[in-house]
N, C-alpha and C positions, 0 to 999 in steps of 0.2 A: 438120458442120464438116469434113467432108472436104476442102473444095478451099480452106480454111484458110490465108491467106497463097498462095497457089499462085502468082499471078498475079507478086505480090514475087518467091519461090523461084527462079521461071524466070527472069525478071529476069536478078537476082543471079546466078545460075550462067552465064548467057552471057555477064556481064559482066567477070568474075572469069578465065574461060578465055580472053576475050579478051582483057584488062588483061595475064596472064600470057604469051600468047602472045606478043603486043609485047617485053615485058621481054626474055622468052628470046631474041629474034631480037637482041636487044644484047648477050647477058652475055658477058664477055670481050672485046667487040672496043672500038676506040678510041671515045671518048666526051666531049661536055663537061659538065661539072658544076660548077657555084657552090658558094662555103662559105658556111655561115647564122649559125656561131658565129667569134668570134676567135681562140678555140686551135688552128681548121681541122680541129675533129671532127665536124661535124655538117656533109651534104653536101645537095644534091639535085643531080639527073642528069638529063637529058632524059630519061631511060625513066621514072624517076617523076613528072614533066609530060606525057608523052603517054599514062601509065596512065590519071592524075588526068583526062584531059581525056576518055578512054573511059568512066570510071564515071559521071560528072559528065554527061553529055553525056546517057546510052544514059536514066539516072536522070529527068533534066529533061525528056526527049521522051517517059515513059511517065507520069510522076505529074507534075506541074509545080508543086504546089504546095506539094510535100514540104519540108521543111526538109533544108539539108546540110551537115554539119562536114565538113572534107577539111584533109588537113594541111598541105599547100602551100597554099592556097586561102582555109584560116577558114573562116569561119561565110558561108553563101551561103543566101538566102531566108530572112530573117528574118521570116515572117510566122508567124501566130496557130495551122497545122497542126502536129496533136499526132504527126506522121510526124514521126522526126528518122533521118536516115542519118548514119552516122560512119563515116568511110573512110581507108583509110592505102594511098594505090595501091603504095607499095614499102617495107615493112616488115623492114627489113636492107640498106639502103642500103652503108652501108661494105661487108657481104659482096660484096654485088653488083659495086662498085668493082674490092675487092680480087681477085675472081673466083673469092670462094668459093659455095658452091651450098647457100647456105642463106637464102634469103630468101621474101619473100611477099605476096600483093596480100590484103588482110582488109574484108571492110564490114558492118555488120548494120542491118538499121532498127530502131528502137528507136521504142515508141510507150506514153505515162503514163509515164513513165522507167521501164521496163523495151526490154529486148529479145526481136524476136519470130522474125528471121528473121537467119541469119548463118553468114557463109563466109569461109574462110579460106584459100587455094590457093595453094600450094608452086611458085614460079612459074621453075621451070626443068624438064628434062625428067622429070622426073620426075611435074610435074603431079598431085598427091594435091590433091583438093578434099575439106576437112574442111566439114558444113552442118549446120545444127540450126533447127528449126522449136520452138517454145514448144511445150511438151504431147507433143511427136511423137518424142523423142531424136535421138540426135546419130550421121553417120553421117560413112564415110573413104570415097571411092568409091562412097558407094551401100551399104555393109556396117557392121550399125549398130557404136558402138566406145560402148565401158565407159572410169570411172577404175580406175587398179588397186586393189587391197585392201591393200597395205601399208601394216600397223599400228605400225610401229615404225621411230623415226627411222635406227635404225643400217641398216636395211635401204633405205632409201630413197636414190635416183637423182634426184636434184637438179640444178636450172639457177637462174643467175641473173645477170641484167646490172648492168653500172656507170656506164649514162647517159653525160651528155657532160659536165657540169661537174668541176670539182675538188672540189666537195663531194659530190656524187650518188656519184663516185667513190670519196671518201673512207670513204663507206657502205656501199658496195658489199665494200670492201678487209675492214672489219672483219666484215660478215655472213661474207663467205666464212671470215673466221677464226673465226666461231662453229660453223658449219656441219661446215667442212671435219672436226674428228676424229671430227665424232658420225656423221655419214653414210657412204655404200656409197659415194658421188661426187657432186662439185659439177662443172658445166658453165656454163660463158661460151659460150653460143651464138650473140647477137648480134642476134636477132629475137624481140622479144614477143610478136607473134602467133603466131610457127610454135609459139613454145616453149608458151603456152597448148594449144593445139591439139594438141600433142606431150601435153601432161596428158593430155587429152579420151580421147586412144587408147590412153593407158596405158604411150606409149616411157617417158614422165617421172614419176616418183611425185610432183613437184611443182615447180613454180615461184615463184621469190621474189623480188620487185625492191622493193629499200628507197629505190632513187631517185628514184621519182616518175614514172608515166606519163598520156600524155596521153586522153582519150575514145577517142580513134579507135586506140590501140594495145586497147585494153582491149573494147570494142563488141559484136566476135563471138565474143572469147576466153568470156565471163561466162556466154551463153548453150550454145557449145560444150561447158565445163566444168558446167557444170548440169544440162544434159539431159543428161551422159553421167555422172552422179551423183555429181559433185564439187563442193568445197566454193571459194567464193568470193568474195575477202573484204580488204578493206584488211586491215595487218596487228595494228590493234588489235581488230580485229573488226567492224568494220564494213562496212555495204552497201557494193558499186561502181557509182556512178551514173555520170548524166556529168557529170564532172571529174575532176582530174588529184589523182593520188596513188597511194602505194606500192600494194602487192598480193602476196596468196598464193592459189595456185591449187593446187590440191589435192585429194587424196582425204579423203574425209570424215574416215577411223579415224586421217590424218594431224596434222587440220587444228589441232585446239587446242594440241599440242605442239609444232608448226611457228610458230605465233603467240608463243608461252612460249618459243622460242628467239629468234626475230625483237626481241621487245621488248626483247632486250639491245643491239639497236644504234639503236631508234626511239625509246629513252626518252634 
């Protein structure tokens, strides 16, 4: 089983640096971009259309009969192949906007509802490509990365976002208020995937979003977090398949106390 997904891997990885490259050669300069919601929070940009159209594109000319979620896009090739791709080509859109340097192109393929192969790549210059193969761990560069071991909430370096609605929001406001005196620190980061992936390697002792996320933010986070021996998990305890719902991403010696605080705002 060596050459294991290989063929995917490489795929994915020149797909990802390329999706990213694109990005970068826009961030900060003039741009247009569409609103998707009415409060004009939720955005899409031409950079995250001519990602979308690199992954989508590079995807369809090596497997053609794979199935593929994309977030601007939906559901594309709906036929009977147990391949499913779930793709988010600009995951921190508003950063990206506003010109901050946190965002991310992420896709994994996913195949029996599991996922097998999945990347996640910090798409400004600093280019960190976070990858995880099922069975094989998870690495940042090429150098394999662990969850951390912090056992204990008060020591723990927390993130979590607040969606786009007024309600998402509203959940978001009260978690931080649960969070905020027990933990080391809570961060508003602004990107699901970087922030999973940030788990993976240990910056984050955990991730928490009670607002509801979609497949494609969650894809390659599940597998990145796993093979790097963290726990991963809607926040009642539940699997993360594909569809859309909250989520803790975590270290294991975290994970049931992290859930036993969370249920004060999901119940």
């Amino acid at each position: 089983m060596k050459d294991f997904m290989r063929k995917e891997k490489e795929l994915l990885v020149q797909l990802l640096n390329k999706a990213a490259v694109e990005i970068e050669s826009r961030f900060r300069k003039e741009m247009r971009f569409d609103l998707k919601d009415e409060l004009g929070r939720d955005a899409v940009t031409e950079a995250d259309l001519l990602s979308e159209e690199i992954l989508i594109h590079g995807i369809k000319n090596a497997f053609p009969e794979d199935r593929i979620i994309s977030e601007e896009r939906g559901i594309l090739e709906k036929g009977g192949s147990k391949r499913l791709w779930l793709l988010d080509p600009l995951d921190g859109t508003n950063n990206f906007r506003q010109g901050i340097p946190y965002f991310c192109v992420t896709g994994s393929l996913w195949m029996h509802g599991e996922p097998v192969v999945a990347g996640t790549i910090a798409a400004w210059d600093r280019m960190e490509l976070f990858l995880a193969i099922k069975g094989r761990g998870a690495t940042l560069n090429g150098k394999t990365i662990k969850v951390t071991h912090v056992s204990e909430i008060p020591d723990a370096y927390v993130s979590i976002d607040s969606g786009i609605s007024i309600s998402q929001r509203s959940r978001a406001a009260s978690l931080f208020s649960v969070l905020a005196p027990r933990v080391r620190g809570v961060r508003l980061l602004g990107s699901a995937a970087l922030a999973q992936a940030y788990v993976a390697c240990g910056r984050l002792d955990a991730y928490v979003n009670p607002a509801g996320l979609e497949p494609w933010d969650t894809g390659a986070g599940k597998l990145l977090v796993q093979e790097a021996g963290g726990s991963f998990s809607r926040l009642d305890g539940r699997d993360v398949g594909v569809d859309s719902g909250n989520l803790a991403a975590c270290s294991k010696e975290l994970h049931k106390e992290l859930l036993t605080l969370a249920q004060e705002v999901v119940d």
